[in-house]
C-alpha positions as CSV (number, residue, x, y, z in Angstrom):
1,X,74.2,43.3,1.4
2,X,71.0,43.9,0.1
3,X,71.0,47.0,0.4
4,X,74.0,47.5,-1.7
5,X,72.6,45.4,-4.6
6,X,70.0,47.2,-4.6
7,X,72.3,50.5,-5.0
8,X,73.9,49.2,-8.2
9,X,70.6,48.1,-9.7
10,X,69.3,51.6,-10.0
11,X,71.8,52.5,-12.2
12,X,70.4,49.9,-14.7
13,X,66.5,50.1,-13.9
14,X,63.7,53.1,-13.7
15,X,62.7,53.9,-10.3
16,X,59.4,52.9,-10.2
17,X,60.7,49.8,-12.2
18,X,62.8,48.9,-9.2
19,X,60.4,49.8,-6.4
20,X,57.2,47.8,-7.8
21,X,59.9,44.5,-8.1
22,X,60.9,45.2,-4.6
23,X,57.6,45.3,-3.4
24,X,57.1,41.8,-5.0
25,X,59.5,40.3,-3.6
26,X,59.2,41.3,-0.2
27,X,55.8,39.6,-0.3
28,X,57.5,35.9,-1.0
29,X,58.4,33.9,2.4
30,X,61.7,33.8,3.1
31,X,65.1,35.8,3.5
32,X,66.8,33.4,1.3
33,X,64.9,33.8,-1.8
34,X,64.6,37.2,-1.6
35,X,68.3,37.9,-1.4
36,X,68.8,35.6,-3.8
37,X,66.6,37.3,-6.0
38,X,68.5,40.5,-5.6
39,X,71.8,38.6,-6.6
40,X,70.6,37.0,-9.4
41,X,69.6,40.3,-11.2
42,X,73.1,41.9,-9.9
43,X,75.0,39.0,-11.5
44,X,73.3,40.1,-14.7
45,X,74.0,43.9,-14.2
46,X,77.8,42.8,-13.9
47,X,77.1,40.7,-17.0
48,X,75.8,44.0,-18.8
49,X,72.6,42.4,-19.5
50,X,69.3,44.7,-21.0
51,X,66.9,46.2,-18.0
52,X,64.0,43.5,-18.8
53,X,66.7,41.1,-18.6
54,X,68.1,42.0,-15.2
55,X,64.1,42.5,-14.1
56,X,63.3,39.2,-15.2
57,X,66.3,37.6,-13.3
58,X,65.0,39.3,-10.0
59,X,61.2,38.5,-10.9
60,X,61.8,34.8,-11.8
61,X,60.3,33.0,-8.5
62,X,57.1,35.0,-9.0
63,X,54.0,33.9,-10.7
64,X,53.7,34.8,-14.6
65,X,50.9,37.1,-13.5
66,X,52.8,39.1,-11.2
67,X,55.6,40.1,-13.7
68,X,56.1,43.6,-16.0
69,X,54.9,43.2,-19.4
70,X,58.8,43.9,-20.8
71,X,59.8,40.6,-18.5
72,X,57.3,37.8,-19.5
73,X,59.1,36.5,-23.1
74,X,62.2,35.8,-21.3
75,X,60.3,34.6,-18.5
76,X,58.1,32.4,-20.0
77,X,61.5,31.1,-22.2
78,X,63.0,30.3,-18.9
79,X,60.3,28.4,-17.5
80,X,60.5,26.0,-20.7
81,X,64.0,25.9,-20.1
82,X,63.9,25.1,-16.3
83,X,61.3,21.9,-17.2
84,X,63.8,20.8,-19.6
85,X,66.6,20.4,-16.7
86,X,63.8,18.9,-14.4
87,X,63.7,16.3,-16.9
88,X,66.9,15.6,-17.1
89,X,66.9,13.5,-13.9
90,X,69.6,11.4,-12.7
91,X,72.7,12.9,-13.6
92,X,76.0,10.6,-12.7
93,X,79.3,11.2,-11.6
94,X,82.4,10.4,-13.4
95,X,86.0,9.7,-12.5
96,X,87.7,13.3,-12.6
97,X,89.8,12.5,-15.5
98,X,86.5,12.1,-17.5
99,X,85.5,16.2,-17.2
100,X,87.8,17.5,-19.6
101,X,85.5,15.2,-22.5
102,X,82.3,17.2,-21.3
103,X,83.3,20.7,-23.7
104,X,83.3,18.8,-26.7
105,X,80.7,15.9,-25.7
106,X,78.4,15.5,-28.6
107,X,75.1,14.7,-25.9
108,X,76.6,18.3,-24.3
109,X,77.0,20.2,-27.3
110,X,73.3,18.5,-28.3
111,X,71.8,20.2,-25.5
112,X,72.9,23.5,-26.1
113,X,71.9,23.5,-29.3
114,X,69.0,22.3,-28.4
115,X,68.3,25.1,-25.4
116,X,69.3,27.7,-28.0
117,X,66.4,26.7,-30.6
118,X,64.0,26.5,-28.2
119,X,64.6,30.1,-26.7
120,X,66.0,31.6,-30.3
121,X,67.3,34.0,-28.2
122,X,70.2,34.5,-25.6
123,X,68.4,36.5,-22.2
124,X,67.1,33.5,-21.0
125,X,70.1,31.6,-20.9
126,X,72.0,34.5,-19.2
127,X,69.2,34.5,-16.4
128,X,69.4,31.0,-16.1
129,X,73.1,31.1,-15.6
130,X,73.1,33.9,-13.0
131,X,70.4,32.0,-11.6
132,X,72.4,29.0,-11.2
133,X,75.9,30.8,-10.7
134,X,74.0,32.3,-7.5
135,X,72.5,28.5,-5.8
136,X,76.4,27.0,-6.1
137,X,78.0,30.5,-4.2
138,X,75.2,29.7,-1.4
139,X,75.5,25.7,-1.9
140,X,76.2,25.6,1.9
141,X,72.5,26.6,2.1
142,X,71.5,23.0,0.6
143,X,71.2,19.9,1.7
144,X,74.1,17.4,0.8
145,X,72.0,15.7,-1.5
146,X,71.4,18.8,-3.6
147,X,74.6,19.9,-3.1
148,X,75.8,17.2,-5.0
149,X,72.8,17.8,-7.6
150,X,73.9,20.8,-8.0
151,X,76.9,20.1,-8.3
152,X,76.6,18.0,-11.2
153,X,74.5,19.8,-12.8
154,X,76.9,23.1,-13.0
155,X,79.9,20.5,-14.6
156,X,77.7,18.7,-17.0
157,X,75.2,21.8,-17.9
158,X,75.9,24.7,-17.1
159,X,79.8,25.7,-17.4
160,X,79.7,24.4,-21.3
161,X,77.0,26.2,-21.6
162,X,79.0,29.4,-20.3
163,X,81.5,28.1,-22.6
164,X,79.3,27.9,-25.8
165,X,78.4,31.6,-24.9
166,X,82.2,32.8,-24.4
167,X,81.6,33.3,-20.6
168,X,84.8,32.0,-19.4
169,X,84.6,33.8,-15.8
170,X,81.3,32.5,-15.2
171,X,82.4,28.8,-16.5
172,X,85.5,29.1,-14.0
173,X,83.4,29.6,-11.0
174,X,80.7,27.3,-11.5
175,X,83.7,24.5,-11.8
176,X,85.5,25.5,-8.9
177,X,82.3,25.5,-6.8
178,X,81.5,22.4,-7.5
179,X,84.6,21.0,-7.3
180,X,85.1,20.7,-2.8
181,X,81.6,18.8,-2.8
182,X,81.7,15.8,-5.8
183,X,85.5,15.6,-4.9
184,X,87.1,16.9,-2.1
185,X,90.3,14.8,-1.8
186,X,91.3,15.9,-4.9
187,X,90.3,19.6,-4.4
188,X,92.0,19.5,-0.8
189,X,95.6,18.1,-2.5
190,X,95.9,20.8,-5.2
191,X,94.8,23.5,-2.8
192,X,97.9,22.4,-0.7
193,X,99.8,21.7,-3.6
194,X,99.4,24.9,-5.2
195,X,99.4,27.6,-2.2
196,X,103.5,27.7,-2.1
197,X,103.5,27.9,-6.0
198,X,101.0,30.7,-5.7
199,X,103.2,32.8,-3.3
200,X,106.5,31.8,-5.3
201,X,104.6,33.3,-8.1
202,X,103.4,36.3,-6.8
203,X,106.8,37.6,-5.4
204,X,108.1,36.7,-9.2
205,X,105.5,39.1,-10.4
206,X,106.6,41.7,-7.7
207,X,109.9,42.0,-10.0
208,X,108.8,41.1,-13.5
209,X,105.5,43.8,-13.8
210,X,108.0,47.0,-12.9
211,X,110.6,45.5,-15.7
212,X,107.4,45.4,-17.8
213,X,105.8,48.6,-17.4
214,X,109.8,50.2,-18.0
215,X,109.8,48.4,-21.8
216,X,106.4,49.6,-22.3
217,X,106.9,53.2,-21.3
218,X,110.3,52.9,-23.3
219,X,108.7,51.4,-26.7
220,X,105.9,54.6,-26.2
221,X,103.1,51.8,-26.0
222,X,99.6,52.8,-23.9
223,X,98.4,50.5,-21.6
224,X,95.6,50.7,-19.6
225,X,96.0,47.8,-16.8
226,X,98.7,45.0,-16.4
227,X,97.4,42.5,-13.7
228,X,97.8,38.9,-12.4
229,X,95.3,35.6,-13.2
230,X,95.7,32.8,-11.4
231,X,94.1,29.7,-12.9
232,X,90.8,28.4,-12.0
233,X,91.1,25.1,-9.5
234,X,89.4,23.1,-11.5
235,X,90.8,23.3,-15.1
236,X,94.6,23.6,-13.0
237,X,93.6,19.9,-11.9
238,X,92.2,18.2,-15.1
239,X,95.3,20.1,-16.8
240,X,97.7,18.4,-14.3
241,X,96.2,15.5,-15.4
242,X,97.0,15.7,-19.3
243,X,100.8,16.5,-17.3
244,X,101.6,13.2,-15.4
245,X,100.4,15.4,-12.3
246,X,103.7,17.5,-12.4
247,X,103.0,21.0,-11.5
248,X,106.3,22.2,-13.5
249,X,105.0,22.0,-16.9
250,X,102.0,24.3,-16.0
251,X,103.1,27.7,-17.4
252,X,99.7,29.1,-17.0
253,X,99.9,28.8,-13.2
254,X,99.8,32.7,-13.1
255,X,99.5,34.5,-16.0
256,X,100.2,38.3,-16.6
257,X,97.5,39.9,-18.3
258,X,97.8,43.4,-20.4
259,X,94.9,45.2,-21.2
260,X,95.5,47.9,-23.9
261,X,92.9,50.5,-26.1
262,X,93.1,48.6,-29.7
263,X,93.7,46.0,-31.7
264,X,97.0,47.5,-33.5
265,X,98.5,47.9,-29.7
266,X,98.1,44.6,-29.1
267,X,100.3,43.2,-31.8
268,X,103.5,46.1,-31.0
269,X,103.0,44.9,-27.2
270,X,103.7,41.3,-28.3
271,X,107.0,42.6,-29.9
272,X,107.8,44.8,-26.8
273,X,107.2,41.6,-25.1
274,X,109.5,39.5,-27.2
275,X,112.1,42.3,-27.2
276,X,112.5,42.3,-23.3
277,X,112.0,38.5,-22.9
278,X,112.5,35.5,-25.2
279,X,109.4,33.8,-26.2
280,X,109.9,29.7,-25.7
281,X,109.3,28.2,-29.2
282,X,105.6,27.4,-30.4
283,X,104.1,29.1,-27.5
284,X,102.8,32.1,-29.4
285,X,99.4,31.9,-30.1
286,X,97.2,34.5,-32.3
287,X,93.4,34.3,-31.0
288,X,92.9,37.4,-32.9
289,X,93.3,36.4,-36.1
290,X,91.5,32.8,-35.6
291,X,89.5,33.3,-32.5
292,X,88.9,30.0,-30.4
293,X,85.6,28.6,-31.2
294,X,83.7,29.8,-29.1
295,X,84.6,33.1,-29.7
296,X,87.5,33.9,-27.2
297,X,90.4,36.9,-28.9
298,X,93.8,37.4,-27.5
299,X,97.2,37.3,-28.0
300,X,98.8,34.5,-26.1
301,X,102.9,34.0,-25.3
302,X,105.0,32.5,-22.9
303,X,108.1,33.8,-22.6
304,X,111.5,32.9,-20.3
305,X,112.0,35.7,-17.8
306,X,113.7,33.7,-16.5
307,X,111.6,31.1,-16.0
308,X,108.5,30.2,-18.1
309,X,105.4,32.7,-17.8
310,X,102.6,33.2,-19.8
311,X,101.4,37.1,-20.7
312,X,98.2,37.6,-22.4
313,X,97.2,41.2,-24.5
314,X,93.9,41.8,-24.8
315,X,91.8,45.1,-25.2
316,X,89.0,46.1,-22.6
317,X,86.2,44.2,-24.8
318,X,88.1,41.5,-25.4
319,X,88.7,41.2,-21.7
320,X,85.1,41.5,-20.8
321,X,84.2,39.1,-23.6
322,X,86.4,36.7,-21.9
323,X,84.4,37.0,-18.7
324,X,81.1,37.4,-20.0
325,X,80.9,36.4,-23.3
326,X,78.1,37.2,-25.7
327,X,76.7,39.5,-22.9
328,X,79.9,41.4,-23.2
329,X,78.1,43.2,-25.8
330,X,74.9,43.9,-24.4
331,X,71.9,45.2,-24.7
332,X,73.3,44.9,-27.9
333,X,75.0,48.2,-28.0
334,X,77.3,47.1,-30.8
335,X,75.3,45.1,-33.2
336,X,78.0,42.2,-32.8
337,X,77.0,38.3,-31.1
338,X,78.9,35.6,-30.1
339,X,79.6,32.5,-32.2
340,X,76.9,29.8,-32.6
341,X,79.4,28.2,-33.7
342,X,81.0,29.7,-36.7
343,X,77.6,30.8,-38.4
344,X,76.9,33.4,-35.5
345,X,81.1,34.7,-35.9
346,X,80.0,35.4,-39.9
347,X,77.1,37.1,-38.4
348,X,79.0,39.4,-36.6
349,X,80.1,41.2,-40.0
350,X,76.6,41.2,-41.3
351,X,74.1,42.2,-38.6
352,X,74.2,45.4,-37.6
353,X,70.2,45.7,-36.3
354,X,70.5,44.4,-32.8
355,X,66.7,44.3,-33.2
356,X,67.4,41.3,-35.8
357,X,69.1,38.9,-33.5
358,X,65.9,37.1,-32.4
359,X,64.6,36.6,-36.4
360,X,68.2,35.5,-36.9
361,X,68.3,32.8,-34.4
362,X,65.4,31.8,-35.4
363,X,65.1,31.9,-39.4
364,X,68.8,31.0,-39.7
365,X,71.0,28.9,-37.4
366,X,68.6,26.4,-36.8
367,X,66.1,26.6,-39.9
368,X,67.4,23.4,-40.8
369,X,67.7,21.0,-37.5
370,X,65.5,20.3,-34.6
371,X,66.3,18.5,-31.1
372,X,64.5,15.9,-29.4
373,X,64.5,14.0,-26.6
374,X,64.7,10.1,-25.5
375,X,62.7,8.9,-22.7
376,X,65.8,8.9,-21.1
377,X,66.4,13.0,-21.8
378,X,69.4,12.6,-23.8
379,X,69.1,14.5,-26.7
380,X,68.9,13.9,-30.4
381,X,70.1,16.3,-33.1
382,X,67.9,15.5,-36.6
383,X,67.3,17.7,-39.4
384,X,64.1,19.4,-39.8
385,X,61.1,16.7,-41.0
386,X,62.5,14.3,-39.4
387,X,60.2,11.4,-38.7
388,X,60.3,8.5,-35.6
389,X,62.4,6.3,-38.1
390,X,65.1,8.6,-38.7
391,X,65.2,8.5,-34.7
392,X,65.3,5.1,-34.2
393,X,67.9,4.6,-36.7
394,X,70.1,7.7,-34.5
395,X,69.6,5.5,-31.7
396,X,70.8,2.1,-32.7
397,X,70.4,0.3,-36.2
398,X,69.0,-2.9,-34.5
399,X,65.8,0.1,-33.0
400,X,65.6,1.3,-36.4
401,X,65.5,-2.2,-38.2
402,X,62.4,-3.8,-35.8
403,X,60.4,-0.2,-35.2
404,X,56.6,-0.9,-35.3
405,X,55.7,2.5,-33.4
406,X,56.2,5.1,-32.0
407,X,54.4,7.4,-28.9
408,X,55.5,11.2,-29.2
409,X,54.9,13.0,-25.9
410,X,53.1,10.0,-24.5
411,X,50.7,10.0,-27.6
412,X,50.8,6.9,-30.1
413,X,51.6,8.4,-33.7
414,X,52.4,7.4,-37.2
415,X,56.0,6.7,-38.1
416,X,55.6,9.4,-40.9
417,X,54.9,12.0,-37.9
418,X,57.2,15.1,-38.6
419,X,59.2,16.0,-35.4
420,X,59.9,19.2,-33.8
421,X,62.2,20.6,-31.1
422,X,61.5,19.7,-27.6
423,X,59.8,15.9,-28.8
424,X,59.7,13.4,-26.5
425,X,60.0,10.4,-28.5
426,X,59.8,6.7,-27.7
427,X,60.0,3.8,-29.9
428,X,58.0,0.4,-29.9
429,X,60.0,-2.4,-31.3
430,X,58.7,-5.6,-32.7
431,X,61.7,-8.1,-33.1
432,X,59.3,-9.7,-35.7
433,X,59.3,-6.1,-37.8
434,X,61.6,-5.7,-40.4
435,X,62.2,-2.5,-43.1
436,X,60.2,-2.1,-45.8
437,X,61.2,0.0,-49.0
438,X,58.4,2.3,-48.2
439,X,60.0,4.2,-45.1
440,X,62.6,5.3,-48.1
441,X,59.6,7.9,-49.1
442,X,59.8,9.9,-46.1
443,X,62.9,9.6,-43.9
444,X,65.2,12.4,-44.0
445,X,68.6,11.8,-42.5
446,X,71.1,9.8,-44.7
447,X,72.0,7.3,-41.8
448,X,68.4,6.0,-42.0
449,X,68.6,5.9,-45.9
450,X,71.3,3.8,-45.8
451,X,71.0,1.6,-43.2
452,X,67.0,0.5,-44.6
453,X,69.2,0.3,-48.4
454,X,71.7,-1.8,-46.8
455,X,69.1,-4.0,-44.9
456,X,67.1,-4.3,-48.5
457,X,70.2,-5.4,-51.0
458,X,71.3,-7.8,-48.3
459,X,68.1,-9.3,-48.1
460,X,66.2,-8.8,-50.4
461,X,68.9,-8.3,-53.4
462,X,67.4,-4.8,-54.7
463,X,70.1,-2.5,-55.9
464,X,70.0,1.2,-55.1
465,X,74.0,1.5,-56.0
466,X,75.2,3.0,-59.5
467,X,78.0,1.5,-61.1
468,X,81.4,3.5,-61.5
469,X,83.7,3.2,-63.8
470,X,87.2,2.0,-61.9
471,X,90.4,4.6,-62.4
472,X,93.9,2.7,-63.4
473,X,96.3,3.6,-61.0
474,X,98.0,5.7,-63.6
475,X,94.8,7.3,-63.9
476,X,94.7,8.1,-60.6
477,X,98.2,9.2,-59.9
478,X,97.4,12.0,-62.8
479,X,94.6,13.0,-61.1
480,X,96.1,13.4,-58.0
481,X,99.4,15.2,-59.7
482,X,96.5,18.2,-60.7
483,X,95.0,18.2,-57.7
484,X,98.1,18.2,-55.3
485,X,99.6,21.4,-55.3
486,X,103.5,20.9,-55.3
487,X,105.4,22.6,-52.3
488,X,106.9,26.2,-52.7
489,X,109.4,27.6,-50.2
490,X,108.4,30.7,-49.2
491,X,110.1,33.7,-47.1
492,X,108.4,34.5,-43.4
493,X,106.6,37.1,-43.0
494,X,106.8,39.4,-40.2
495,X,103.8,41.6,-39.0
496,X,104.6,44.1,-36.4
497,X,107.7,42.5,-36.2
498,X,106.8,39.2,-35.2
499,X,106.0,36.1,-37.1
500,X,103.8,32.8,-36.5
501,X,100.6,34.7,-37.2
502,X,98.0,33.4,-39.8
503,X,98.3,34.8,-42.5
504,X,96.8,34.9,-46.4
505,X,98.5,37.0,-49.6
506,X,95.4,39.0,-51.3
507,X,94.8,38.2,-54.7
508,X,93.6,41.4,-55.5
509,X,97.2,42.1,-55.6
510,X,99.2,39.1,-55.3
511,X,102.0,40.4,-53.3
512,X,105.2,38.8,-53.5
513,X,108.5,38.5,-52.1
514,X,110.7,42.0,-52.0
515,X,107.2,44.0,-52.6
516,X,106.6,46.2,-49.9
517,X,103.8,45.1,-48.1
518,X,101.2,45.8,-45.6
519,X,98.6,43.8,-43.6
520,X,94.7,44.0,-42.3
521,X,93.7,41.8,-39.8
522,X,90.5,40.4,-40.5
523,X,88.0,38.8,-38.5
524,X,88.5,34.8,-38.1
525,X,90.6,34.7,-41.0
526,X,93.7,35.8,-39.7
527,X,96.0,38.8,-41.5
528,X,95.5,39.7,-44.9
529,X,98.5,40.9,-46.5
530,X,98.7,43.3,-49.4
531,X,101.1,45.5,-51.7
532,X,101.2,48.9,-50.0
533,X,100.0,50.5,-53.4
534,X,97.1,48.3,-53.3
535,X,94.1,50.2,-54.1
536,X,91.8,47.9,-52.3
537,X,94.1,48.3,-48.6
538,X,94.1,52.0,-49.2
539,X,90.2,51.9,-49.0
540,X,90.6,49.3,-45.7
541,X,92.6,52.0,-44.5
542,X,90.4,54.9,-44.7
543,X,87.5,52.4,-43.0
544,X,89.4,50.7,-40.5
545,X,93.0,52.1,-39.7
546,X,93.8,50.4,-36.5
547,X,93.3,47.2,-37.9
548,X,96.0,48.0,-40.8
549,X,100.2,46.8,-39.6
550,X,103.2,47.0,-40.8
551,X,104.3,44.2,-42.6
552,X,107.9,43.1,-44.5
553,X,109.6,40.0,-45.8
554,X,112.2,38.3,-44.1
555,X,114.1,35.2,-43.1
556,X,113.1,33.5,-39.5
């Protein structure tokens, strides 16, 4: 195996690159860590990360002093990163229903955020995820203890963090590897469950891909690979959940997946689709036009053929951004990023200096918050000044209302104390301490504010509220009469022949129905549709001619 690996990474690094590294790591003890090594920096090959980034993943057991001058930043990144996790210590496990809630957990979503200020840039999380993606495929390795660590750590950590970064593949596995070991009864029932549906599926897909390929070839549409995905174990399970357990309303079981060259092929596939099979009814979905949030493009539909089964069009980036993510597009080769959240999508029209990414990161996204920590390593999302008050009050009001101190990093301090990311803070409470009007001068967040305002009129009777003048309910209904647009029936619009994609009407040339039309697909705003005479979609044209489509009015 090794040897292999170490075939494929001298495609990516220099020769004498590669040879010093080697030489490093055949100095550490152990077979183990030394193929482990070699996978980590070939997980990041297959992610398309930069050179230093794949040297850094193989050098990241060695000592700081041992390491190529290109490799330390990201190594010294992932080091702070790494004592953040050793931190975070006892991590508990829920009921299996409870998992789906950990994507959009606030405390989750905290933690990434906070991860990504600290670094201000995105190698050190890949190598921290091909790190980790490595220890759960050689779990067996462990001892049950830290299997179950491990385990935890990938569900709760590490696949929403490869699903903040787009990285679905690399989400998928670390879930169904930690799956068997924090619950294997479960795992064991839907692997028996599922086998027979698998095979039922796969001789379905014998028949339906030739009956494909002959309406593809037919319409004259290029396509580059149609292939089968099965669904990860994992998200299958906590899906069947949302489903009363009842494998027949999964349509996503198996789904066909086309891979085409552009965007405009995508959209004449979907009707090709639709022409050969009926789609079921409000299962078309357009993650071109609004991508998912973190990123993800597609074209989604289930269609009957005869029974229900759901195709997906992508081209070959979006494919690989669906695996990889961010990295997809790396060592930056295209200028574009991945969505932190919807700032970093904006970003993607903007920056074109792939040198800028770190400054951006840093001077933009999170100019304006930091992220600390509770004794406890749960972590707190503040603006920037924020003080050990405006904690407390995040916390709990009744913290907030008796604080008489706080220690930052162990260290007694002033409640004034500005915080910064990375703050451990803990707060002394005196049940005898009360609010006083002066913490009003210097705390920042307006959940503080109020709550030491509230504390103070109910108490103390000041008044910090300013009067307004009451609205009649005539009043109001005339206001609300402006301000609420009244409902116009409009005629569908059909792009490339199908309809149910976003769209908007340009005012530059407020097309409107009869006029003959055209449309651009933008980026995260779905299709912009314009009169073919417009001056301004003649210009898109010249720029950007794939992403222009035929468009007409019509009635669904």
């Amino acid at each position: 195996m090794a040897k292999k690996i170490i075939k494929e990474l001298k495609k990516t690094l220099k020769k004498e690159q590669l040879e010093k590294a080697l030489q490093e790591l055949k100095a550490l003890e152990g077979e183990f860590i030394y193929l482990h090594s070699l996978k980590t920096a070939f997980i990041l090959k297959q992610m398309g990360a930069k050179p230093e980034t794949v040297l850094a993943g193989m050098l990241h057991h060695l000592p700081k002093s041992k390491l190529p001058k290109e490799a330390v930043p990201i190594f010294q990144k992932l080091k702070q990163l790494e004592e953040i996790f050793d931190l975070k210590q006892e991590l508990k496990q829920k009921p299996i229903k409870k998992w789906h809630e950990v994507m959009l957990n606030a405390q989750a979503e905290n933690l990434r955020k906070m991860i990504f200020a600290l670094t201000q840039d995105l190698n050190p999380v890949f190598v921290l995820l091909a790190n980790r993606l490595d220890e759960m495929r050689s779990l067996r390795h462990f001892p049950q203890q830290e299997r179950i660590k491990k385990s935890l750590e990938a569900l709760e950590i590490f696949a929403p963090l490869s699903y903040s970064i787009g990285a679905l593949k690399i989400k998928g596995e670390l879930e169904d590897l930690a799956f068997p070991y924090l619950y294997p009864k479960e795992y064991d029932w839907l692997v028996s469950k599922v086998k027979e549906e698998y095979k039922e599926m796969e001789k379905r897909l014998e028949k339906t891909t030739p009956l494909l390929i002959k309406a593809l070839k037919k319409e004259k549409i290029e396509f580059l690979d149609i292939s089968s995905r099965a669904k990860h174990y994992f998200s299958l399970y906590q899906k069947l959940l949302r489903h009363n357990m009842d494998i027949e309303k999964i349509y996503d079981l198996v789904a066909l997946r086309i891979i085409v060259p552009n965007l405009e092929t995508c959209y004449k596939t979907l009707g090709a689709v639709h022409k050969l099979w009926r789609p079921l009814e409000g299962r078309i979905k357009d993650y071109i036009s609004a991508p998912k949030k973190n990123g993800y493009r597609a074209l989604h539909t289930t269609v009957l053929c005869p029974s229900p089964l759901e195709i997906q069009i992508k081209t070959p980036l979006m494919n690989r951004e669906a695996e990889y993510g961010v990295c997809a597009h790396l060592g930056y080769k295209t200028g574009q990023q991945p969505y932190w959240m919807n700032k970093l999508r904006k970003w993607k029209e903007e920056i074109k200096n792939p040198k800028q990414i770190s400054e951006y990161l840093k001077s933009e996204i999170f100019k304006n918050r930091i992220f600390v920590l509770t004794p406890k390593r749960e972590v707190i999302d503040l603006p920037k000044d924020a003080c050990p008050v405006d904690f407390a009050y995040a916390i709990h009001t009744d913290i907030g209302e008796h604080c008489e101190g706080a220690k930052i990093n162990g260290k007694m301090t002033s409640l004034k104390k500005s915080l910064k990311t990375g703050d451990v803070v803990e707060i002394i409470t005196n049940k005898h301490k009360l609010p006083s009007s002066d913490w009003l001068r210097f705390v920042k967040t307006k959940r503080a504010r109020n709550k030491i305002r509230d504390y103070l009129e109910r108490t103390q009777g000041m008044s910090f509220r300013k009067k307004q003048k009451k609205l009649s309910l005539k009043q109001g209904i005339s206001i609300l009469k402006k301000i609420i647009p009244k409902k116009k029936k409009k005629d569908e619009i059909f792009i490339a022949g199908q309809t149910g994609i976003s769209i908007n009407l340009s005012k530059c040339c407020s097309p409107n129905s009869g006029d003959e039309i055209q449309a651009f697909v933008t980026k995260g705003r779905g299709a912009s549709v314009h009169k073919k005479a417009c001056k301004n979609l003649k210009d898109l044209k010249e720029k950007y001619p794939q992403r222009v489509l035929d468009a007409k009015w019509g009635k669904a």
